[in-house]
C-alpha positions in Angstrom: 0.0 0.0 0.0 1.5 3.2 -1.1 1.7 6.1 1.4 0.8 9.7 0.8 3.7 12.2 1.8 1.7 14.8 4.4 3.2 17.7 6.0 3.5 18.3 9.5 1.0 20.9 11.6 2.7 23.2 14.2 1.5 22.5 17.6 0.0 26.3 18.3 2.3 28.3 21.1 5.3 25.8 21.0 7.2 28.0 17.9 9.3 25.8 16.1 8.1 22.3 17.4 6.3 20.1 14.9 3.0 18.4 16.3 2.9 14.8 16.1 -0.4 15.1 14.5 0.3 15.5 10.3 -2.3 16.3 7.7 -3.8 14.3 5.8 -6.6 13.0 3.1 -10.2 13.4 3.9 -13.0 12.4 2.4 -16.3 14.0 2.6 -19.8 12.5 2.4 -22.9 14.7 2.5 -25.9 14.9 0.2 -26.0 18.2 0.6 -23.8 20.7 -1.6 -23.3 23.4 1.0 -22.8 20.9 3.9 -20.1 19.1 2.3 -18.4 22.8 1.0 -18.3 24.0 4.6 -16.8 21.5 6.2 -14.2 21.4 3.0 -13.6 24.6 3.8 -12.9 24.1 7.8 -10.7 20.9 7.3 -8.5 22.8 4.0 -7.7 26.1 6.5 -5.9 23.0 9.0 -4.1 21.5 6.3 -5.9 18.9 4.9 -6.6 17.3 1.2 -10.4 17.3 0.8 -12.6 14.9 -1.7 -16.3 15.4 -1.5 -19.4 12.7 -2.3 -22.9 13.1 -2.5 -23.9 9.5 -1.2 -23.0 6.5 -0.3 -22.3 3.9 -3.3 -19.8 6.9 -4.2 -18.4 7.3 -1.1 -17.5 3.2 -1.4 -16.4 3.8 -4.8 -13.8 6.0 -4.4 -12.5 4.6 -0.9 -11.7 1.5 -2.8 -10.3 3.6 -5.8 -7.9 5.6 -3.1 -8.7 4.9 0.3 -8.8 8.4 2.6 -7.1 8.7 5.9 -10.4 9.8 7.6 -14.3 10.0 6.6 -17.1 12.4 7.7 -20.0 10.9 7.1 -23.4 12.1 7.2 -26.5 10.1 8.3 -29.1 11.2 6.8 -28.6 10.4 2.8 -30.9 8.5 0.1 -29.7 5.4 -1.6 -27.3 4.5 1.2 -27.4 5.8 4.2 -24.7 6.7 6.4 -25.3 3.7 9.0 -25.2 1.4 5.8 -22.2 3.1 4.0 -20.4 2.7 7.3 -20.9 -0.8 8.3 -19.7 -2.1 4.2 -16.5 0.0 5.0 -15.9 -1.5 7.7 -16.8 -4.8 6.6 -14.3 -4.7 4.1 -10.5 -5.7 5.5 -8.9 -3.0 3.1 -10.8 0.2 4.7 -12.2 -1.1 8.0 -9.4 0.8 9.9 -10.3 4.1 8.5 -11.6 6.2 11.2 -15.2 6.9 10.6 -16.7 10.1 12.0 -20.4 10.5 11.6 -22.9 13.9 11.3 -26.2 14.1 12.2 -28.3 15.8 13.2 -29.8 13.5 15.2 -28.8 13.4 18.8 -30.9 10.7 20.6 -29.3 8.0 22.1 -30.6 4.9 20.1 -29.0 7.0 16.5 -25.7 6.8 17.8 -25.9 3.0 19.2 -27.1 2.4 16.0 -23.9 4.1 14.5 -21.2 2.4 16.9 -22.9 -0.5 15.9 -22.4 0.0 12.2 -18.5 0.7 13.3 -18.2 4.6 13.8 -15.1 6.0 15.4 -16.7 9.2 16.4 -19.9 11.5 16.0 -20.6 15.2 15.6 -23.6 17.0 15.7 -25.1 19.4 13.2 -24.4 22.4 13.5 -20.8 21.4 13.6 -18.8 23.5 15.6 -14.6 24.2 13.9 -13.1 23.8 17.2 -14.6 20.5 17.8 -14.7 19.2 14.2 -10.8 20.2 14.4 -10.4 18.3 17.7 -11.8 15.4 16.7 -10.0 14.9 13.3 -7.0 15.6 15.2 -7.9 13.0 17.5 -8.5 10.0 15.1 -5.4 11.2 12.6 -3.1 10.8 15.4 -4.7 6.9 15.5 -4.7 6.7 12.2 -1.2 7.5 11.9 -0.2 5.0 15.0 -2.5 2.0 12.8 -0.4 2.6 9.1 2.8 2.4 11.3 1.5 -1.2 12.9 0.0 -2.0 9.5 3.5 -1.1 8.3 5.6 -3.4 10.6 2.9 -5.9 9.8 3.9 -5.9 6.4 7.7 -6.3 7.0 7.2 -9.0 9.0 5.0 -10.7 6.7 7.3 -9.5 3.6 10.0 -11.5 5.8 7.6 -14.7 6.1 7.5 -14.6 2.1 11.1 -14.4 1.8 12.0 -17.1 4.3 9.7 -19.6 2.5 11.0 -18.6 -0.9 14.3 -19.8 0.1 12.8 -23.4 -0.4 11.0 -24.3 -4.2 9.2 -26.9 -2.2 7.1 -25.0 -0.3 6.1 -22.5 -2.6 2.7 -21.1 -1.6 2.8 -22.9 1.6 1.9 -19.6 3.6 -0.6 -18.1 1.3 -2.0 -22.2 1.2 -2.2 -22.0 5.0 -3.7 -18.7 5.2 -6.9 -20.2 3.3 -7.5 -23.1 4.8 -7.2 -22.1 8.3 -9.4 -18.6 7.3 -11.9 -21.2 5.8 -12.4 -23.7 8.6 -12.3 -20.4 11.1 -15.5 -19.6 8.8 -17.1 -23.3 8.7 -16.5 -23.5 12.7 -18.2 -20.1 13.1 -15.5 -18.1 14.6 -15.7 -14.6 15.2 -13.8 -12.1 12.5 -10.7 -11.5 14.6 -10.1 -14.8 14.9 -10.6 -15.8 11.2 -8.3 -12.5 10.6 -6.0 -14.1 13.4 -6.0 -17.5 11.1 -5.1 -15.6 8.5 -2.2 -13.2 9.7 -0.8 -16.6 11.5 -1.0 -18.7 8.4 2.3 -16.4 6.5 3.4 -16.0 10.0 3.4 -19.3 11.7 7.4 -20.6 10.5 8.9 -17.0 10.5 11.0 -18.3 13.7 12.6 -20.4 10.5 14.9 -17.3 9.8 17.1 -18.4 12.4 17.8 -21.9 11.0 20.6 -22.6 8.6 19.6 -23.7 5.3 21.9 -26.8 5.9 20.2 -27.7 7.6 16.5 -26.7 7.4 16.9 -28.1 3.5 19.1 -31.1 4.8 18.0 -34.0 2.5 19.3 -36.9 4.5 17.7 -37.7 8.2 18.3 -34.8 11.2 20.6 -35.4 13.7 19.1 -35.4 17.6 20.5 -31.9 17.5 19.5 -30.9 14.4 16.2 -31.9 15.2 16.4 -29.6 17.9 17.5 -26.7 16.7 14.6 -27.2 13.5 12.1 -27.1 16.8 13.2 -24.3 18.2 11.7 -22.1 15.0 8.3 -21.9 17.2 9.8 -20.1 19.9 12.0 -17.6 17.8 9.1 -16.5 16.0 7.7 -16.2 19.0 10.1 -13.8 20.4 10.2 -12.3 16.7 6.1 -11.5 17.2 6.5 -10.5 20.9 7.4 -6.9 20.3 4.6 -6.0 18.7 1.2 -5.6 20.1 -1.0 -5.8 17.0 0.7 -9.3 16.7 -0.5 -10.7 20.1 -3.0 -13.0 18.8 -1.1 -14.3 16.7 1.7 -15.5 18.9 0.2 -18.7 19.9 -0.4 -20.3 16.6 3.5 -19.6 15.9 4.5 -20.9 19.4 2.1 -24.0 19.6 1.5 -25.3 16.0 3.3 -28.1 16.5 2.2 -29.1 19.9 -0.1 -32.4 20.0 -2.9 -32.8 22.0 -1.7 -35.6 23.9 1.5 -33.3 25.1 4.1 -35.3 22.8 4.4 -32.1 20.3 6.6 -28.9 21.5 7.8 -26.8 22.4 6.3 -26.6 25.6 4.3 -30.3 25.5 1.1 -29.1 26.3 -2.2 -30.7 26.7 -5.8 -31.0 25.2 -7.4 -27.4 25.8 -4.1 -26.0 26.9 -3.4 -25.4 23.4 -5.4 -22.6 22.0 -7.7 -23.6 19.2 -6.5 -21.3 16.8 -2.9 -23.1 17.3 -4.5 -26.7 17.1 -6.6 -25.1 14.0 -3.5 -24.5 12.2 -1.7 -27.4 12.8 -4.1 -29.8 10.9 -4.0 -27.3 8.0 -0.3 -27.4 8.2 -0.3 -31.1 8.4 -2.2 -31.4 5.3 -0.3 -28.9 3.5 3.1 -30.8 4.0 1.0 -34.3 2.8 -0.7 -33.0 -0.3 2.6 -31.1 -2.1 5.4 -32.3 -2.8 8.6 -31.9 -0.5 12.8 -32.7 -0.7 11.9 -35.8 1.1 8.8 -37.0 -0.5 6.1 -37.1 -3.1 3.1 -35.6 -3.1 -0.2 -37.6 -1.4 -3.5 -37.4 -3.1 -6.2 -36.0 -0.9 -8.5 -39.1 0.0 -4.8 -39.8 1.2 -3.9 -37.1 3.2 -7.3 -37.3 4.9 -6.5 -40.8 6.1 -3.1 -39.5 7.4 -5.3 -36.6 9.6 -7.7 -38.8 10.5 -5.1 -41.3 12.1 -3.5 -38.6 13.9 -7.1 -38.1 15.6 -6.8 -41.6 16.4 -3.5 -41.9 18.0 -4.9 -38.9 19.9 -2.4 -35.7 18.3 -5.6 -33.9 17.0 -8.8 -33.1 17.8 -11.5 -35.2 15.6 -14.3 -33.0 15.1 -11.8 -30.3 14.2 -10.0 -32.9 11.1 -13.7 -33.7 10.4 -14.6 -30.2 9.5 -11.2 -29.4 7.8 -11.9 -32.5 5.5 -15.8 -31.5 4.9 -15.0 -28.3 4.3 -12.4 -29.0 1.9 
């Protein structure tokens, strides 16, 4: 994602200092002409790049086209409401950190339940007042600002994950692979969005710790020694330690720790047990599982999928994973 350069604001009465606040793109949405030109107007004199829209499917159209930093949006508008436009922004995974301030007129309690609901940041109330409307953009820039740098170290980290399992033909598209299958059986066991997001992020994420590992021998051909073997396990608590800095990353930490633990504590690298491991972790290792059965690797051909079942479904039975969990992996598939 591409950033936009923004200049700083001045912090008013510290001469010289830079606020940490910077200006940015906002975008505009108000039915009515002289509305939408007035606050234009208000957010321009601070600095900011203004875009206007009239409703709601346009308001969509051009956040997917070039996605604002902020968006005041009204309530009251034909078509697509602002309550509607809202919630489809933040439905959508490329938008639904924008900050989302909504006008109204409206001031009654059950119109702005209705509007957290739908996924607003913030709320002002017609007539707007420029000290306020300035506050508040303020407010929800300076989040906005904190998000893209999280989103930002995101990306590295998931750049890295790419670049660590290019090193290895094999396993081409394992992480992307991973990704969908766990997302997918998040979906069919009826998690809740963060989690299936969760899935998702820990799927490229999950053998990052593998950065430490020489390729002698993470691409070794012949059998692993004891303490080769040892050193290939201890990829689940580096990427641990890799993710632990970083707070946007905390859910994800236990699938990359505990992926390879087996319900009946023989996995590592902490040997726990049955619901000690968190679901998302146990989740991922039957998707990894299958992913190393079905493709080919250094060691081994390719199984065909009635195949790879069968492997899953024996590790139920010798107790490593949970059965109703393969069951819906393979039904889903």
């Amino acid at each position: 994602m591409t950033r936009k350069k923004r200049s700083a604001q001045k912090t008013p009465g510290l001469k010289g200092q830079e606020d940490i606040t910077p200006s940015g793109s906002i975008l505009v949405v108000d039915d009515c002409p002289l509305n939408a030109a007035l606050l234009g107007r208000l957010l321009i004199r601070d600095g900011h790049t203004v875009r206007t829209a009239s409703n709601g499917l346009d308001a969509i159209r051009i956040v997917a086209e070039d996605p604002p930093d902020l968006v005041l949006l009204d309530v009251m508008m034909p078509e697509k409401d602002g309550f509607e436009t809202c919630r489809d922004l933040k439905k959508d995974a490329a938008s639904r950190l924008i900050p989302i301030v909504m006008v109204t007129a409206l001031e009654d309690v059950r119109s702005r339940v209705q509007g957290l609901d739908a996924g607003a940041d913030d709320f002002l109330t017609k007539p707007v007042h420029a000290a306020e409307l300035g506050a508040r953009v303020r407010s929800l820039m300076r989040l906005k600002r904190y998000t893209d740098e999280l989103e930002s170290a995101d990306s590295v980290l998931m750049l890295l994950a790419q670049t660590i399992e290019a090193r290895d033909s094999y396993t081409e598209g394992h992480c992307a692979r991973l990704a969908h299958y766990a997302s997918a059986l998040g979906s069919t066991l009826g998690l809740q969005d963060d989690d299936i997001r969760t899935l998702e992020f820990g799927g490229f994420l999950h053998d990052i710790g593998k950065i430490a590992i020489p390729d002698a021998v993470l691409f070794k051909p012949q059998a692993l020694t004891p303490a080769e073997y040892e050193l290939v396990k201890a990829h689940t608590v580096i990427g641990d330690r890799l993710c632990s800095g970083m707070r946007s990353l905390g859910r994800v930490r236990g699938i990359v720790r505990h992926h390879h633990e087996r319900l009946d504590g023989s996995g590592y690298p902490d040997r726990l047990r049955g619901d000690e491991i968190p679901l998302l972790a146990q989740i991922m290792s039957i998707v990894d599982v299958y992913d190393a059965l079905a493709t080919t690797r250094s060691y081994k051909h390719a199984f065909d999928p009635d195949r790879a079942y069968e492997e899953l479904r024996g590790e139920a039975k010798r107790g490593w994973r949970r059965t109703d969990l393969v069951e819906a992996f393979i039904g889903n598939a």
